[in-house]
N, C-alpha and C positions, 0 to 999 in steps of 0.2 A: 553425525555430530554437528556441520556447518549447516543443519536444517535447523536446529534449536534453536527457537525461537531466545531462548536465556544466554546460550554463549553469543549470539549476535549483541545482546544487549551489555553482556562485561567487555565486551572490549572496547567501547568506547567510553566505559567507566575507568577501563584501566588507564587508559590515551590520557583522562582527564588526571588524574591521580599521578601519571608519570609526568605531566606537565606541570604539575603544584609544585612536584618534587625539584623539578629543575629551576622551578622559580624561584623555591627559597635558598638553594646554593647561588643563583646572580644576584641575589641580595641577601646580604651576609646581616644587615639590620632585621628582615624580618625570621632569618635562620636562629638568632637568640633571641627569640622575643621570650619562652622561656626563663632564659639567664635574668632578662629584664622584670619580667614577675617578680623572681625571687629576690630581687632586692639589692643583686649584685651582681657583678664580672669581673671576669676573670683577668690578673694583674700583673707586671711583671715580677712581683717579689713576695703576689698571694692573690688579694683580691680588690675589688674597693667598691665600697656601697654606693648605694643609688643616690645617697647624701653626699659622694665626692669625699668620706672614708676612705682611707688606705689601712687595710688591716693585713701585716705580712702574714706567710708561713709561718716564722719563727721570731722571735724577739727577746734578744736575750738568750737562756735556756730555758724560753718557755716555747712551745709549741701549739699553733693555733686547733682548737679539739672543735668547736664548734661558732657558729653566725649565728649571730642575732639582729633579729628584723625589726622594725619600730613599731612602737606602741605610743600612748597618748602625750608621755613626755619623755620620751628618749628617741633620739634618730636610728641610730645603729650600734651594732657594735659587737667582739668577737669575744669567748672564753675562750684562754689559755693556761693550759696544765703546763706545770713546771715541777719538780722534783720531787720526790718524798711527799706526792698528792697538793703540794703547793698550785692553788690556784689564782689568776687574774682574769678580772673583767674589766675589759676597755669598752666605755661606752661616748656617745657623741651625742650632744645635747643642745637643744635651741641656744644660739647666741644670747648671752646674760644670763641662764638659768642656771649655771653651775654651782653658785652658791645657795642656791632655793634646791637646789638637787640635794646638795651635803647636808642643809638643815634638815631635810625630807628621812634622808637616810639616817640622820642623828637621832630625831624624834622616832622614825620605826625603832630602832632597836632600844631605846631608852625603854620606850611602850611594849616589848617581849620581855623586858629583863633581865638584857645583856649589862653588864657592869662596863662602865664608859673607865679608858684609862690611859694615862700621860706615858708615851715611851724615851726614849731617846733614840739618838739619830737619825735617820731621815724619815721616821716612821712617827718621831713629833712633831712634822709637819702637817701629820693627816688627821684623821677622828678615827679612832682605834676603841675597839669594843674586846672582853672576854667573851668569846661564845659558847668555852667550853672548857671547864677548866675540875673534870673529875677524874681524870687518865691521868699519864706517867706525865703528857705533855701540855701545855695549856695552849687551846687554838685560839686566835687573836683575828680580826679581822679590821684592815684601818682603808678608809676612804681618802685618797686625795682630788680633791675638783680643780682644772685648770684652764683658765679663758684665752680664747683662741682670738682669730681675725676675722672668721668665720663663722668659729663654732666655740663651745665651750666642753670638756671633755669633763670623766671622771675617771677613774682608775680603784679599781674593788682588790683589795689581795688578800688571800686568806693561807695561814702558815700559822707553824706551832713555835713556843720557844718551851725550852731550851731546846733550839738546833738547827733551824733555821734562821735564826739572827743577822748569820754573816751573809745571806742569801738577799735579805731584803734590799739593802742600798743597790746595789749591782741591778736587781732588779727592775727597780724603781727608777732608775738612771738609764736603764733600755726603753722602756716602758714611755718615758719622757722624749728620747732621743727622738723615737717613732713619732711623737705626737707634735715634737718641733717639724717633722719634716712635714706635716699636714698643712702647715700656714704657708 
């Protein structure tokens, strides 16, 4: 077996492979490089994007289900599921754009043929669409955009009334909280 010409030759492959190994735990920057691909690491209360996002676990009673990576005009940003299929999208957007974002979002869904519609309470702050209104409950989906110091965020939520109503402000007031602590 120590005549083979092939196991002479793995073990100074393996030497080398156990030495890569040991490099990358003395350097703990190029051990996530990984993490750094994907766009994010790992945080003390969730995560935070490669744009200096802070997206927690949880916010609210919603809980974060998925990351979202940037594309041509969005930076980042996480879906969260919260109750009875209620959903939120936090996203982070070039400094100034937030308003060019809302109008973006307003003109898509005018152009599907969602019916654009005035609420009340904190949910008249935002641009609010019917998306679906043939079931027992009518799904409503409203946009708020918010400009930061750094960045400019927007906030997607989608819920039904009658019955989640009293869910919204509470939500929207976490949702907020989280996005003051980014400045």
């Amino acid at each position: 077996m120590f005549g083979n010409p092939l196991f002479r030759a793995r073990v100074p492959a393996a030497a080398v492979v156990m030495m890569f190994c040991m490099l990358l735990t003395a350097f703990p920057g190029v051990a996530n490089a990984q993490e750094d691909e994907d766009g994010w690491v790992s945080d003390f209360e969730g995560l935070r994007h490669f744009s200096g996002m802070r997206c927690p676990d949880v916010v609210g009673g919603f809980l974060r289900s998925k990351v979202l990576g940037a594309d041509s005009d969005r930076m980042a940003g996480c879906i969260y599921s919260g109750e009875d299929g209620m959903t939120a999208v936090l996203r982070q957007h070039l400094l100034g754009t937030g308003t060019v974002e809302a109008r973006k979002y307003m003109m898509n869904f005018k152009a599907a043929g969602f019916r654009e519609i005035t609420l009340t309470g904190v949910a008249h702050s935002g641009i609010s669409f019917v998306t679906r209104d043939w079931t027992q409950a009518t799904q409503c989906e409203t946009l708020w955009h918010y400009s930061g110091k750094k960045a400019d965020y927007t906030l997607w939520l989608t819920y039904s009334l009658p019955g989640q109503e009293t869910i919204i402000g509470p939500a929207v007031a976490a949702f907020t909280e989280t996005l003051n602590r980014q400045n």
